[in-house]
Backbone as JSON, one array per atom type, in Angstrom:
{
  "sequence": "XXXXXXXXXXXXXXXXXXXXXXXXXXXXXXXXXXXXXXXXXXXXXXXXXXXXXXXXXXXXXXXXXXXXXXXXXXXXXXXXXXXXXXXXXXXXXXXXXXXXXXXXXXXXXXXXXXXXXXXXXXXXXXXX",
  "N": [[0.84, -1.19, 0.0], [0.77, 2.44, -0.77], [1.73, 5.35, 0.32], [1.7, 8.69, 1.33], [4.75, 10.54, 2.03], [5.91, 12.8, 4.16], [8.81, 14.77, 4.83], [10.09, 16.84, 7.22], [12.09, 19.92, 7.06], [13.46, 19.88, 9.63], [13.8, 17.3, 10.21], [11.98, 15.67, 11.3], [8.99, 13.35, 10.57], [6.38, 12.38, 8.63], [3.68, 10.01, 8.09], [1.1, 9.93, 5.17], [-1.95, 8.52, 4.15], [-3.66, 9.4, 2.34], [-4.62, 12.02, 0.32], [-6.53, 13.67, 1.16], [-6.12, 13.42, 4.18], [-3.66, 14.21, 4.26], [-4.18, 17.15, 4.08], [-5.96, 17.8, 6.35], [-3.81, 17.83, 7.9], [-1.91, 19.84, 7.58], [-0.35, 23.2, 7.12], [-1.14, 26.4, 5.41], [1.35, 27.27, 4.17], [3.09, 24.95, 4.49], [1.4, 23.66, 2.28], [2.16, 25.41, 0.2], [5.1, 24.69, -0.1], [5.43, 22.17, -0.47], [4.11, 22.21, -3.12], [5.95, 23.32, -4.2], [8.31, 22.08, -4.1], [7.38, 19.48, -5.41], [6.91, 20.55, -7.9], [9.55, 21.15, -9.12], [10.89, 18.92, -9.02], [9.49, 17.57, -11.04], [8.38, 19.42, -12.63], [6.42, 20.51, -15.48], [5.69, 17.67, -16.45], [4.11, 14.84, -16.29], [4.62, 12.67, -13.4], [5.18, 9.14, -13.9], [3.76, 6.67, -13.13], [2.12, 5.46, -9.56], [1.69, 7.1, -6.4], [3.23, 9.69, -6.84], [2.59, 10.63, -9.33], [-0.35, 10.9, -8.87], [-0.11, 13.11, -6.76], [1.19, 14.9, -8.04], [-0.59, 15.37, -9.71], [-2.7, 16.73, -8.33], [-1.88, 18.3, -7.23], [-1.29, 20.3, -9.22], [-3.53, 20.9, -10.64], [-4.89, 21.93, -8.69], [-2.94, 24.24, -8.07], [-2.47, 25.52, -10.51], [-4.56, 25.79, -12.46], [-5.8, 24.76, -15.32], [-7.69, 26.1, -18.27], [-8.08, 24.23, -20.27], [-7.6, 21.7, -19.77], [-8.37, 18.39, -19.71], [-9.79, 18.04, -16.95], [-11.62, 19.27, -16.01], [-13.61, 19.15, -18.51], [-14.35, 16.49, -18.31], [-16.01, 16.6, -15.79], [-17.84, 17.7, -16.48], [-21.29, 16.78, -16.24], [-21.61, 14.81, -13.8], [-22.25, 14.69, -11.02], [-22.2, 16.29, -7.92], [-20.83, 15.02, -4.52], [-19.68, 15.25, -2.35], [-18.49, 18.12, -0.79], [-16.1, 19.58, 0.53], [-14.12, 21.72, 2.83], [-10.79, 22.76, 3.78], [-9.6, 24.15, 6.61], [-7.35, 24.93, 7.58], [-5.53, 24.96, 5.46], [-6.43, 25.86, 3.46], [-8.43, 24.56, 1.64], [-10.61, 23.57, -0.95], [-12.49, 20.82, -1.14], [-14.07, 18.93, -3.72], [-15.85, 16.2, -4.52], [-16.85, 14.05, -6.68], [-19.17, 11.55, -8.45], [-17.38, 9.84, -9.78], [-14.48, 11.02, -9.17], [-12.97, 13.52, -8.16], [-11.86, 17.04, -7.26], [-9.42, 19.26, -5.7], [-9.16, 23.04, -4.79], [-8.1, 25.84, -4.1], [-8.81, 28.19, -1.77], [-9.13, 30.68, -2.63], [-8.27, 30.87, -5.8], [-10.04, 30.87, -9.02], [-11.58, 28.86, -10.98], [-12.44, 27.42, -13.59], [-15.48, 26.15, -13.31], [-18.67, 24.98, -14.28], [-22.34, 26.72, -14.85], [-23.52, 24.88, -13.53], [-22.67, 22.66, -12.68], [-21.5, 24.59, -10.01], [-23.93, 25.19, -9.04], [-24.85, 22.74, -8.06], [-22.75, 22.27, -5.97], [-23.53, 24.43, -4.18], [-25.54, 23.54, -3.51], [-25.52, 21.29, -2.26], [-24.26, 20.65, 1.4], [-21.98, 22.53, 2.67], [-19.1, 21.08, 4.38], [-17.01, 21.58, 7.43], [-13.9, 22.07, 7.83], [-12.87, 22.12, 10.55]],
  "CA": [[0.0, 0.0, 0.0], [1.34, 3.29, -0.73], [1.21, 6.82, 1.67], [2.96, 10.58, 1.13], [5.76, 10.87, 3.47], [6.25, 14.25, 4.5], [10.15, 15.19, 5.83], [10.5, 18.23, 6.98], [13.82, 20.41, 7.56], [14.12, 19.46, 11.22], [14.16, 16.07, 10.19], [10.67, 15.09, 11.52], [8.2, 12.9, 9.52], [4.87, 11.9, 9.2], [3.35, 9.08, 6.67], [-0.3, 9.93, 5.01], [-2.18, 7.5, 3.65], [-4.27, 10.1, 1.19], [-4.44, 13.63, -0.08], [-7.45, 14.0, 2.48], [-5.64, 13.14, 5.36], [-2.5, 15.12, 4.36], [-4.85, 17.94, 3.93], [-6.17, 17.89, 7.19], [-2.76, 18.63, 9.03], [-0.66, 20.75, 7.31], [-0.61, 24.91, 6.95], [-0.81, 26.43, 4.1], [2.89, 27.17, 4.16], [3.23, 23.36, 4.13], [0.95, 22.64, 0.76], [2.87, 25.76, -0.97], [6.07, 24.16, 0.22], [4.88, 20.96, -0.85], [3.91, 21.98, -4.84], [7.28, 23.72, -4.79], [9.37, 20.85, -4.32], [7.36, 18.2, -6.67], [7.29, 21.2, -9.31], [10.99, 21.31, -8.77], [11.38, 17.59, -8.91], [8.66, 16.77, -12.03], [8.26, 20.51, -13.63], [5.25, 20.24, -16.34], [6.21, 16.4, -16.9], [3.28, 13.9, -14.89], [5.06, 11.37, -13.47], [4.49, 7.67, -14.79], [3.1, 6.08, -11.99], [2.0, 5.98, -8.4], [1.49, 8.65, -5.78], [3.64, 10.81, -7.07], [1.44, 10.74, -10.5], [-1.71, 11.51, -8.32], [-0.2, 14.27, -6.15], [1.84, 16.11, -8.88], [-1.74, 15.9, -10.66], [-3.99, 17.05, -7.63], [-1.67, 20.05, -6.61], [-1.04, 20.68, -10.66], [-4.87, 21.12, -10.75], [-5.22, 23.28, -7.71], [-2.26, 26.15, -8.09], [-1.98, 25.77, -12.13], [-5.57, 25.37, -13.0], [-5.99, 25.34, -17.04], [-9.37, 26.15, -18.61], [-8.0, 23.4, -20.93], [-7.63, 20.3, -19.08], [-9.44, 17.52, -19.34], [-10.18, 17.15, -15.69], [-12.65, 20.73, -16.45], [-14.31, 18.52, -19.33], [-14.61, 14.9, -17.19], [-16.75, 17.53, -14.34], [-19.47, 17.53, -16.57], [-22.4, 15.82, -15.91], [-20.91, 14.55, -12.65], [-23.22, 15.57, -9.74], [-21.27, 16.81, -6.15], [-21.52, 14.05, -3.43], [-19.27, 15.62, -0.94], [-18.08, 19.49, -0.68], [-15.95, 19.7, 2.14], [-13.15, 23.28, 3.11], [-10.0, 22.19, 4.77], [-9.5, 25.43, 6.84], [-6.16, 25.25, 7.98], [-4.8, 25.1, 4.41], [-7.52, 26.66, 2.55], [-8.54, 24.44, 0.29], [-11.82, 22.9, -1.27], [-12.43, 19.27, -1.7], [-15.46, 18.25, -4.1], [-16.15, 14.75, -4.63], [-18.01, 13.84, -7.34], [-19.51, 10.13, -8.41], [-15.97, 8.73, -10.16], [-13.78, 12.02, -9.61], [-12.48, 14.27, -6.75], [-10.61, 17.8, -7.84], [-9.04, 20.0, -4.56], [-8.82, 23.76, -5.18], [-7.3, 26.69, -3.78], [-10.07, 28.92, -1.54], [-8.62, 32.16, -3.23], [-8.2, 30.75, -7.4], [-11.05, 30.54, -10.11], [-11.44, 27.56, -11.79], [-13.88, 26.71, -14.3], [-16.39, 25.36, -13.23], [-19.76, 24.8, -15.54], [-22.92, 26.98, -13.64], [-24.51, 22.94, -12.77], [-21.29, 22.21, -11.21], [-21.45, 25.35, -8.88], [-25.15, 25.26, -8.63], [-24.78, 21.37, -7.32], [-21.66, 22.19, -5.06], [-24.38, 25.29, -3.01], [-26.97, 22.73, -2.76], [-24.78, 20.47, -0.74], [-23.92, 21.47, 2.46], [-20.27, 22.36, 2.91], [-18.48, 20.61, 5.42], [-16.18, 22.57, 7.36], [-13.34, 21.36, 8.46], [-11.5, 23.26, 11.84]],
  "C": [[0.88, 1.24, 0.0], [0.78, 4.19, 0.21], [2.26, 7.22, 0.5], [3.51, 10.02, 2.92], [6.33, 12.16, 3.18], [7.85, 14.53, 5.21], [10.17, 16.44, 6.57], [11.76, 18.8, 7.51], [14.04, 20.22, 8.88], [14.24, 18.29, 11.18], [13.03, 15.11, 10.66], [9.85, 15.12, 10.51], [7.07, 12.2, 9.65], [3.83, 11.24, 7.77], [1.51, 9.52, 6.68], [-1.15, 9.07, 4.36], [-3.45, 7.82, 2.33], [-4.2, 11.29, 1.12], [-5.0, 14.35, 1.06], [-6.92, 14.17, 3.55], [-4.45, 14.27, 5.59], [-3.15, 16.24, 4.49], [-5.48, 18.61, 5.54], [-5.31, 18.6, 8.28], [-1.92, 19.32, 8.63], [-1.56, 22.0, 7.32], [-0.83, 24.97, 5.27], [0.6, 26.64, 3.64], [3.12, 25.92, 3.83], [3.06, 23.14, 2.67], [1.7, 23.41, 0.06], [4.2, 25.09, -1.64], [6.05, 23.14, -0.86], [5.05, 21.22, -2.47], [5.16, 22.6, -5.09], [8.19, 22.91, -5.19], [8.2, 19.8, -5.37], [7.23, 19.27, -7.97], [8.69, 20.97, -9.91], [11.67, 20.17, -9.05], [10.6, 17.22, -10.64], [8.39, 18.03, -13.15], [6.82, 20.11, -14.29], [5.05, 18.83, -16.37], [5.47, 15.61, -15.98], [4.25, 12.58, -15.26], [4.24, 10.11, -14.13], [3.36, 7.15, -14.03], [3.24, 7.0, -10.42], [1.68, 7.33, -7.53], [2.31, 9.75, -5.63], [3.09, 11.38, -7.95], [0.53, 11.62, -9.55], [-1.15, 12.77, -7.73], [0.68, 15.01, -6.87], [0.24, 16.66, -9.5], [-3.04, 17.03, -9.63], [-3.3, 18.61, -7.68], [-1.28, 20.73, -8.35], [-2.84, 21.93, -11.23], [-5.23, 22.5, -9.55], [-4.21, 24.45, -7.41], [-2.26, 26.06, -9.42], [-3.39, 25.62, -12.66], [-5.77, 25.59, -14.45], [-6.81, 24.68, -17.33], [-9.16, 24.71, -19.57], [-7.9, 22.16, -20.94], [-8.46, 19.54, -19.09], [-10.02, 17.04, -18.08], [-11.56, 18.33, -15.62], [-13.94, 19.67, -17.51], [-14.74, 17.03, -18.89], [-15.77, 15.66, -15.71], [-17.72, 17.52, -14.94], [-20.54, 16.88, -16.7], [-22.53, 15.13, -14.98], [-21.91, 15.28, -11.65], [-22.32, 15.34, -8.2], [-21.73, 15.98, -5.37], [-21.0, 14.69, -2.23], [-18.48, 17.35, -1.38], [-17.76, 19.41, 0.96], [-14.46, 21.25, 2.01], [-12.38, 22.53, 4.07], [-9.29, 23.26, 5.47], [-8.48, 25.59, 6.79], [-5.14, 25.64, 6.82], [-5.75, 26.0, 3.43], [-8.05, 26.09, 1.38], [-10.05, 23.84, 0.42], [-11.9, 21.54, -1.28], [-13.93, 19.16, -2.26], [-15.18, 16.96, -4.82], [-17.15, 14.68, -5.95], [-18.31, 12.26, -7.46], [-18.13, 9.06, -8.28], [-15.07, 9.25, -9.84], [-13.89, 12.54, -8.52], [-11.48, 15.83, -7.34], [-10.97, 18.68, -5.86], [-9.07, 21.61, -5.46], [-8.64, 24.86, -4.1], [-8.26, 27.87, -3.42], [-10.32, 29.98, -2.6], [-8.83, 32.14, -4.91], [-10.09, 30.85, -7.83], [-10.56, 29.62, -10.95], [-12.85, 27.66, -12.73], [-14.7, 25.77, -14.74], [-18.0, 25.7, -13.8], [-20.78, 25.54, -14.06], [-23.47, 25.62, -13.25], [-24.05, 22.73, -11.67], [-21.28, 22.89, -9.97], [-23.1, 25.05, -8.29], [-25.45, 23.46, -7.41], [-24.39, 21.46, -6.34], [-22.85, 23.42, -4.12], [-25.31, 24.28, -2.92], [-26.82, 21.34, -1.93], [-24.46, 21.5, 0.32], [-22.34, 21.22, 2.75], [-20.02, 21.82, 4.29], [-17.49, 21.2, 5.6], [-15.19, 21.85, 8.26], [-12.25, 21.77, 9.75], [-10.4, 22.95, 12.43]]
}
């Protein structure tokens, strides 16, 4: 089974076992941290595999968002199961049936009006 393992410069580390979870305990300092170094490590270029694939793609999606992506065109028709705010970092999480995108409280993304209109008629979950 894979996790993220987090190092950080004091040398203390802490294994996650999903995006969610990592999400939960870091700052936002942390996640910028975070897309700095796998930018730094992978640049434009999605890894092959594994959870480095998924989390170059999640945080690719939530500081680089492009109107052009197929993850914008896979959102539609997709109805919101979970809308949840991960305060400490600031980010979004919506869930949909097959599909999950994170985003960045502060960015614009484009999202279709259905998509938004779906995501207010759930109830956000807030996460403190």
């Amino acid at each position: 089974m894979g996790y993220y393992q987090l190092i950080r410069a004091d040398g203390s580390s802490k294994r996650y076992s999903s995006m969610i979870q990592m999400l939960q305990n870091i700052d936002r300092e942390d996640l910028e941290t975070l897309w700095k170094l796998v930018k730094a490590k992978h640049g434009n270029t999605r890894p092959k595999e594994g959870y480095e694939r998924v989390l170059w793609g999640d945080l690719k999606v939530m500081f680089e968002p492009d109107i052009e992506s197929e993850i914008w065109r896979n959102l539609q028709g997709h109805k919101v199961t979970v809308w949840k705010i991960f305060s400490s970092c600031g980010v979004h999480f919506v869930r949909f049936k097959n599909m999950h995108i994170f985003m960045l409280v502060e960015k614009k993304y484009p999202l279709t009006p259905a998509t938004i209109i779906d995501m207010l008629n759930k109830k956000l979950q807030i996460d403190y």
